[in-house]
N, C-alpha and C positions, 0 to 999 in steps of 0.2 A: 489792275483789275483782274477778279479772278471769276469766270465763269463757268457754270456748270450746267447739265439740263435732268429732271426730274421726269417721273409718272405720279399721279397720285390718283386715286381714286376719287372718278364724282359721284355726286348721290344717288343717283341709281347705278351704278359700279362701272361709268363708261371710265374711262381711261381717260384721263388730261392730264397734255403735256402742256411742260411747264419751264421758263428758265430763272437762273438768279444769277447775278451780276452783284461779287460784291470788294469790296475796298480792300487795298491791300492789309491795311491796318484795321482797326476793330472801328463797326458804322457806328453813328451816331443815332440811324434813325432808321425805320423802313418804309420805303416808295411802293407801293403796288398800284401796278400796270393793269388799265383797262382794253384793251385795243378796239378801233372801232369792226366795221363789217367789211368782210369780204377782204380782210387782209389778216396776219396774224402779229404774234408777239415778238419774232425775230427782228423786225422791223424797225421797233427801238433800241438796240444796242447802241446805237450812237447815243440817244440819247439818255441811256444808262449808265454807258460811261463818263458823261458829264458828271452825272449826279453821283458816281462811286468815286470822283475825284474828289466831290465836295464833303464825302465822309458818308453818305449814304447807300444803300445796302438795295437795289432791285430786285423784285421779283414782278414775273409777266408769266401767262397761262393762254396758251392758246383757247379760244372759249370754242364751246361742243359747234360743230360746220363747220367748223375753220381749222387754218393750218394742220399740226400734224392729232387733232384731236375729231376725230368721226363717228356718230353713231353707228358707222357702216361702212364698205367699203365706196367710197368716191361717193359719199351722201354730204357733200357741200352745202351749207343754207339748211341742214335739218336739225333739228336743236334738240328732237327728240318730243315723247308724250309731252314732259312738262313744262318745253318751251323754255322762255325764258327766267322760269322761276329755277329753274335749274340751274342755269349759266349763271343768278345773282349764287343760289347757295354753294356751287364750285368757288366763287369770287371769295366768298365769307371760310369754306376748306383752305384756300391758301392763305390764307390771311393769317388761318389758326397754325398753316403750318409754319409760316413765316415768322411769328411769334415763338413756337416751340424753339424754333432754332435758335432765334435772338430772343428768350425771354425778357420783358423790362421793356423794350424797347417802344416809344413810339411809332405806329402806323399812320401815313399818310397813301390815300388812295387816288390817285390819278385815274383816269379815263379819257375816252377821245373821243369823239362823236357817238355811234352806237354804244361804244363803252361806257361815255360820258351819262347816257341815259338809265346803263345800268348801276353805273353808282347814286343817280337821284332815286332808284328804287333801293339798292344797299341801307344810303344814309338814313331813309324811312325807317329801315329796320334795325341796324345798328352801329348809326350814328355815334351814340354816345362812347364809343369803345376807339376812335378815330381821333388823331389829334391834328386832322383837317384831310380837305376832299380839294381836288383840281379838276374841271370840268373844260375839257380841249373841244373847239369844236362846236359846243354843244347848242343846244335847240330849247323852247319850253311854248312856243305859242305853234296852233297849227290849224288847217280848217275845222269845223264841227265835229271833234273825234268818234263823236258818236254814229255821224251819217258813214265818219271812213268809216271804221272797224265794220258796219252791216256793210257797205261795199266791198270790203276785203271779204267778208266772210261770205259773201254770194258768189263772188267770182273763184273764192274755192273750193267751193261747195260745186259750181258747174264743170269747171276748169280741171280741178283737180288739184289737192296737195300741193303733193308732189311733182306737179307739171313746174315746167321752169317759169318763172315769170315773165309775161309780156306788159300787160295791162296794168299788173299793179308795181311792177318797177318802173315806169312812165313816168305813173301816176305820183308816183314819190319821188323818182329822182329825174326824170326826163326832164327838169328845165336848170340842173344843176349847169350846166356847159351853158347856155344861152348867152350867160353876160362876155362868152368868153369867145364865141364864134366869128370869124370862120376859124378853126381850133385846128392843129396838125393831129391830133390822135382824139380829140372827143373828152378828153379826161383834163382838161386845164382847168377845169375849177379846184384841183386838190393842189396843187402849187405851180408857183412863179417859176421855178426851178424845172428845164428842161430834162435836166439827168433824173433827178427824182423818178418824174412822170415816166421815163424808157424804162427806168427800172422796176417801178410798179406792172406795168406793161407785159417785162416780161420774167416777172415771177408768175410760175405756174401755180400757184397757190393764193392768188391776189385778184380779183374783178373778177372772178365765180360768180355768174348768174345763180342767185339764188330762186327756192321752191317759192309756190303763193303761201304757203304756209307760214314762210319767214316772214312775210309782209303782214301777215295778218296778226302773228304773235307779237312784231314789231308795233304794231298801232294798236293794241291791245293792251300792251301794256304802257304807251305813252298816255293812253287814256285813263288807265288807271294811277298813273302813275303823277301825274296833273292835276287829280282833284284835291281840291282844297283839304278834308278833311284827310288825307296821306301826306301831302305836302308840308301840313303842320307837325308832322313826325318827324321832320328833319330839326334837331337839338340845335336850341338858342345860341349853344356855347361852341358849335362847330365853326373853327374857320374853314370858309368858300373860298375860291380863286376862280374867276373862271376867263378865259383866254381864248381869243379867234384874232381872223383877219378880217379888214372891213370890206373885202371881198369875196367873203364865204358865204355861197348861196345858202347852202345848208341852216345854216341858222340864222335866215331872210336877211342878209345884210346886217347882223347883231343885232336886228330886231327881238327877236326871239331869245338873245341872254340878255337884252336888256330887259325884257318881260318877267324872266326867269329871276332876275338879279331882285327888280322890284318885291316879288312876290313873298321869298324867303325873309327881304328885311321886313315887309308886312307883316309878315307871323313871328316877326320877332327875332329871329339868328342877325346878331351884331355885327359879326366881323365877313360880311359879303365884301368882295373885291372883284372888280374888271380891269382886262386889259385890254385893247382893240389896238392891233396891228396895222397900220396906214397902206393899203395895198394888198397885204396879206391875204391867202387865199384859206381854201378848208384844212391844210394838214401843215400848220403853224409848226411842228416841230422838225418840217422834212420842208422851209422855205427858204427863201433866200437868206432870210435874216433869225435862220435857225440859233445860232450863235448868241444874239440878244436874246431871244424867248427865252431859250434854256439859262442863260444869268438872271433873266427874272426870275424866272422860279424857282431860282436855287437863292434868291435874296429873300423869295416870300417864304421859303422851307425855313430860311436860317431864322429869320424874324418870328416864327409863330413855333419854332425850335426855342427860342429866350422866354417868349410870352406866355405865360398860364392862360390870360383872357384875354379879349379885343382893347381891354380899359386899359390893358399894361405894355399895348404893341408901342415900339417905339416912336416919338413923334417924330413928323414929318414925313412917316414912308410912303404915302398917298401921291406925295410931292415929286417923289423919286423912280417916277417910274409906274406906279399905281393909281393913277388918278380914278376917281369914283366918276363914271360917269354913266351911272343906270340909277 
């Protein structure tokens, strides 16, 4: 594997950094990395190298708050004026750079919880250009988004910004660790895996309290991002994957991808796929049984690599490892 690290320019001219991970020999294909919040893109090299063994080609971008990409000096959690619409059009910049590099090549776009949600807002916009999307992690049901967002946006309207968050990171993540108490560090709901959790722990650039601002951009755009008439902007022909633990708070115990998984085959996209992990917690690629996840999705890469459409996937793979169970 041959790794290197990038700058490129976001669209308002902040700087994101950037890395790629790629095969000894010439890729097959290209992965683009989502990361979720309050961690960054170095974080998957393991499992980068997975997938540069199996002939594919990584690239991952720190998104604007996070790791070594800041609108400011130690402005953690600030995404900047345009929020989150920005962090999606940087996604869609490396995409096109990853493309110039390896012209021809198929894109597949991974994401991971927070990342996962900005590629449900990507694939609205340019789905069609993807020869499929993996959603780690991920979420799609949640209380009345309408009541959050007017509650996010009072409390930072009073609060402030840029105040760190008390009330509304509570409010959204305070009962992640519950099913896991009494907990040694507070953070066991992201894996089963002891070392993982130290090491999360203690990167200094990883569990950054974020601004209210973050919160509020965050349920802002899930709301928008959730309505029917966006939703059906995600392309019939796109293969879905999407993967958790059945221990991952975050997405109410797979309530929420199975909601999610529902939804997209209701408007029609064919080739929706779940996987649910027996134990598994929220950072399915950093778990015990990291080793199986990462072969499935390098079974589901290779299969929809052969496939033009869902009609031509090969049979049995549901059987193997993929059962539909949303």
């Amino acid at each position: 594997m041959k790794s290197s690290t990038f700058t490129f320019d976001g669209c308002d001219g902040i700087a994101v950094h950037a890395y790629e991970w790629a095969p000894d020999g010439a890729p097959r294909a290209i992965v683009q990395i989502s990361h979720g919040m309050q961690e960054h893109a170095a974080r998957y090299a393991r499992a980068a190298a997975r997938l540069t063994r199996a002939g594919y080609v990584v690239f991952a971008g720190d998104h604007r708050g996070h790791g070594l990409t800041l609108v400011g000096p130690g402005k953690y959690g600030h995404l900047g004026q345009e929020g989150h619409r920005a962090v999606v059009e940087d996604l869609k910049h490396l995409t096109d750079i990853a493309r110039q590099k390896y012209p021809g090549l198929p894109v597949f776009l991974l994401g991971h919880s927070w990342g996962s949600f900005l590629n449900q807002v990507y694939i609205q916009r340019w789905g069609n250009a993807l020869k499929g999307v993996i959603l780690s992690g991920t979420n799609g049901i949640g209380p009345p988004m309408g009541l959050v967002v007017a509650l996010c946006r009072a409390v930072t309207r009073f609060r402030g910004a840029d105040r760190v968050a008390g009330f509304l990171e509570k409010m959204v993540m305070g009962h992640f660790n519950k099913a896991f108490r009494p907990g040694r560090t507070g953070v066991e709901w992201l894996t089963r895996d002891e070392a993982e959790v130290d090491k999360f722990l203690a990167d200094p650039i990883c569990g950054i309290r974020f601004p209210n601002s973050f919160f509020l951009d965050m349920m802002t755009m899930l709301r928008n991002t959730w309505r029917k008439k966006n939703e059906r902007q995600v392309p019939r022909e796109l293969p879905i994957l999407m993967f958790a633990g059945t221990k991952d708070p975050a997405g109410y115990f797979n309530r929420g991808v199975v909601a999610l998984a529902k939804r997209y085959r209701k408007y029609g996209v064919r080739d929706v796929t779940t996987r649910f992990y027996d134990g598994g917690r929220h950072e399915m690629l950093n778990e015990t049984n990291r080793d199986e996840v990462v072969a499935d999705l390098i079974t589901w890469l290779d299969a929809r690599m052969k496939s033009e459409s869902a009609e031509s996937l090969p049979q049995g793979l549901e059987g193997k490892g993929f059962p539909q169970t949303a």
